[in-house]
C-alpha positions as CSV (number, residue, x, y, z in Angstrom):
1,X,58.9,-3.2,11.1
2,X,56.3,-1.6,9.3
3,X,52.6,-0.5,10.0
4,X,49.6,-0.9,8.3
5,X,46.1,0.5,8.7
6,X,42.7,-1.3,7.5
7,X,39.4,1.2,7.7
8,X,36.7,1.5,5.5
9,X,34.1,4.5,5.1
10,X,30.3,3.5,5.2
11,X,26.5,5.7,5.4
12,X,25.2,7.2,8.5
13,X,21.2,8.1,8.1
14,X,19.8,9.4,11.5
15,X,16.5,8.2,10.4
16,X,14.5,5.4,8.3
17,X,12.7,8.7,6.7
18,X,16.7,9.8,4.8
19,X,16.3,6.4,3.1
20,X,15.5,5.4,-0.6
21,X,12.3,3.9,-0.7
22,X,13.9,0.6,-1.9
23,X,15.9,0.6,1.3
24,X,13.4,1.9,3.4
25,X,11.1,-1.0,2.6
26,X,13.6,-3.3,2.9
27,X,14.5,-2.0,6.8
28,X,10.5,-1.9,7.4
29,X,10.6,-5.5,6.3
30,X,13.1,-6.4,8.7
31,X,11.9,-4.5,11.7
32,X,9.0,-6.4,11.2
33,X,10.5,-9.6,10.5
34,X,12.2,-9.4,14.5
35,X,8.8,-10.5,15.4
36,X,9.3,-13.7,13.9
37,X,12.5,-14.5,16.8
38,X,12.3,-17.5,18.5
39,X,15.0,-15.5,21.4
40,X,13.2,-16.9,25.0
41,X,16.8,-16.7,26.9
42,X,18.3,-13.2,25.3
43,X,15.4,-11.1,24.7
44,X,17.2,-9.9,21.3
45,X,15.1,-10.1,18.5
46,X,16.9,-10.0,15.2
47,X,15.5,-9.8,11.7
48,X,17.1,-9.5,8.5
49,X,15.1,-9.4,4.8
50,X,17.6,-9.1,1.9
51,X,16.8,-8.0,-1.7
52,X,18.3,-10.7,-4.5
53,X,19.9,-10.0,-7.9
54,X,16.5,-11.9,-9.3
55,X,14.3,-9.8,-7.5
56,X,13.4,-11.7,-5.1
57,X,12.8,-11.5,-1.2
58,X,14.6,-14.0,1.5
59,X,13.7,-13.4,5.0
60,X,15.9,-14.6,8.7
61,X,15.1,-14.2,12.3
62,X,17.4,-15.4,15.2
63,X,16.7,-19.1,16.4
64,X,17.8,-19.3,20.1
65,X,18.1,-23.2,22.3
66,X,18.7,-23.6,25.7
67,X,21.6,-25.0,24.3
68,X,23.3,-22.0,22.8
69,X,25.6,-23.6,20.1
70,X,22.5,-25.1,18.4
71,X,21.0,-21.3,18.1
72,X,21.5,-19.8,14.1
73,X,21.7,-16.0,14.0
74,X,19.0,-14.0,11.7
75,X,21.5,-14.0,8.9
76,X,22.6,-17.1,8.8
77,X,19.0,-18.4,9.1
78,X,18.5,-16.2,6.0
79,X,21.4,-17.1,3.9
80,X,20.8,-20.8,3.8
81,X,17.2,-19.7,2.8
82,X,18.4,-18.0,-0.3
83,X,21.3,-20.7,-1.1
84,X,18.4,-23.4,-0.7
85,X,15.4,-21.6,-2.8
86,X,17.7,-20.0,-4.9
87,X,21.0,-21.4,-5.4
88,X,24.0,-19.3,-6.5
89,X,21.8,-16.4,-7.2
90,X,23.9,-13.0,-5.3
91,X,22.0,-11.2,-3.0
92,X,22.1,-7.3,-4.2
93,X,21.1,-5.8,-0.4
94,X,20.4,-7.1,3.5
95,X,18.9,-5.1,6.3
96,X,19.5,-6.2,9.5
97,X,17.6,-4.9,12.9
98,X,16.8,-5.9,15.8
99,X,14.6,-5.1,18.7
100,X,15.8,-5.4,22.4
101,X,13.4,-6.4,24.6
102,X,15.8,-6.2,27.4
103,X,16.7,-2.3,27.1
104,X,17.0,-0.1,23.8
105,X,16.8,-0.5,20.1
106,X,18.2,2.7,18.9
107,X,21.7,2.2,17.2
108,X,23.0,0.3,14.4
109,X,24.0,-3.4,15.6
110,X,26.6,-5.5,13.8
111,X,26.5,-8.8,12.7
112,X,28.3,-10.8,14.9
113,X,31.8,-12.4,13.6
114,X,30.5,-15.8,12.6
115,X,28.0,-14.3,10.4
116,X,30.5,-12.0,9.4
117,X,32.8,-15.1,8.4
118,X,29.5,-16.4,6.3
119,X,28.4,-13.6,4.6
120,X,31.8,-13.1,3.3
121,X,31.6,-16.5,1.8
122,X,28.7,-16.2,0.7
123,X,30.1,-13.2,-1.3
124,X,33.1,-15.0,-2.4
125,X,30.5,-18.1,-3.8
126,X,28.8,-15.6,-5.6
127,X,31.4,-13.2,-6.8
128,X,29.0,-10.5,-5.7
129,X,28.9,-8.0,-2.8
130,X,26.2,-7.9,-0.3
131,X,25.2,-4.2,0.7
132,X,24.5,-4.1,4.4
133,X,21.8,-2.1,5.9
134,X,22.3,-2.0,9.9
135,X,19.4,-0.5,12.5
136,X,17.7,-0.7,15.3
137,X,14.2,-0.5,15.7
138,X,14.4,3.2,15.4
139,X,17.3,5.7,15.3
140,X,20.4,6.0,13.0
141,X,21.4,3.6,10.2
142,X,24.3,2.3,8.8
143,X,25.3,1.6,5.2
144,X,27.7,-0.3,4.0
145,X,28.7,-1.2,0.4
146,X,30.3,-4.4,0.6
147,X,29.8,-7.2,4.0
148,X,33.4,-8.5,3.7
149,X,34.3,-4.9,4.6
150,X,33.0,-5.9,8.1
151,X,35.6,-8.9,8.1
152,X,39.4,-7.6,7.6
153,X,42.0,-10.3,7.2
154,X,39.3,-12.8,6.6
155,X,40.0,-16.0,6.0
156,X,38.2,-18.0,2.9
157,X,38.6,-21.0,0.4
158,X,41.7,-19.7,-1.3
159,X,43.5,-20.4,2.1
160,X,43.0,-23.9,2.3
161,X,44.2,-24.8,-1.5
């Protein structure tokens, strides 16, 4: 037998203020963008706003339904944005936050592991890595270089060839 280790090292900002101002619009843009949640049965309002090779700005917020399998997370909602206004063009950087309406909104959240599974695609489809910016409405922020980072042992086209 032999073991094996997977980790990966990413940025921790306690504040919006340590920020770029590239970055720190592009969180501010997403903060703001939560209020554009249709989340009625959660309370969890997520926003994303991501920054394309092009230049230009895509936006996501969750979509809940009473049926839940019919909901589409804030990243999701925003990566079939981009792919449908503009198609195969990588997407350079992608603040996610979200505001809990139910309790706090002071730590980093993660995206959760089917939006993992589709950003790593959509990395793969554009042979480009998308920087993640992770917050809450307030409080410390995460960086990380590369969203397939988030997905270890993923599984992508190359498997089913």
């Amino acid at each position: 037998m032999q073991k094996a280790t997977i980790h990966f090292d990413f940025e921790v900002y306690e504040s919006i203020a340590d920020l770029n101002a590239a970055d720190r619009s592009l969180l501010e843009s997403a903060r703001t963008i939560t209020s554009k949640a249709y989340a009625p049965y959660s309370n969890f309002l997520v926003g994303a706003t991501a920054l394309l090779s092009n230049g230009e700005i895509v936006n996501g917020a969750n979509q809940e339904n009473a049926s839940y399998p019919v909901s589409i997370c804030a990243e999701r909602t925003l990566l079939s944005s981009a792919a449908m206004l503009f198609t195969n063009i990588p997407i350079e950087t992608m603040a996610i936050a979200y505001h809990n309406l139910n309790g706090i909104s002071n730590k980093p959240v993660s995206p959760c592991g089917m939006c993992r599974q589709a950003l790593h695609e959509y990395e793969e489809r554009t042979t480009h890595p998308i920087r993640l910016i992770l917050s809450g409405m307030e409080g410390r922020i995460f960086i990380i270089e590369k969203a397939g980072l988030l997905l270890p042992l993923s599984f992508g086209g190359d498997d089913l060839k």
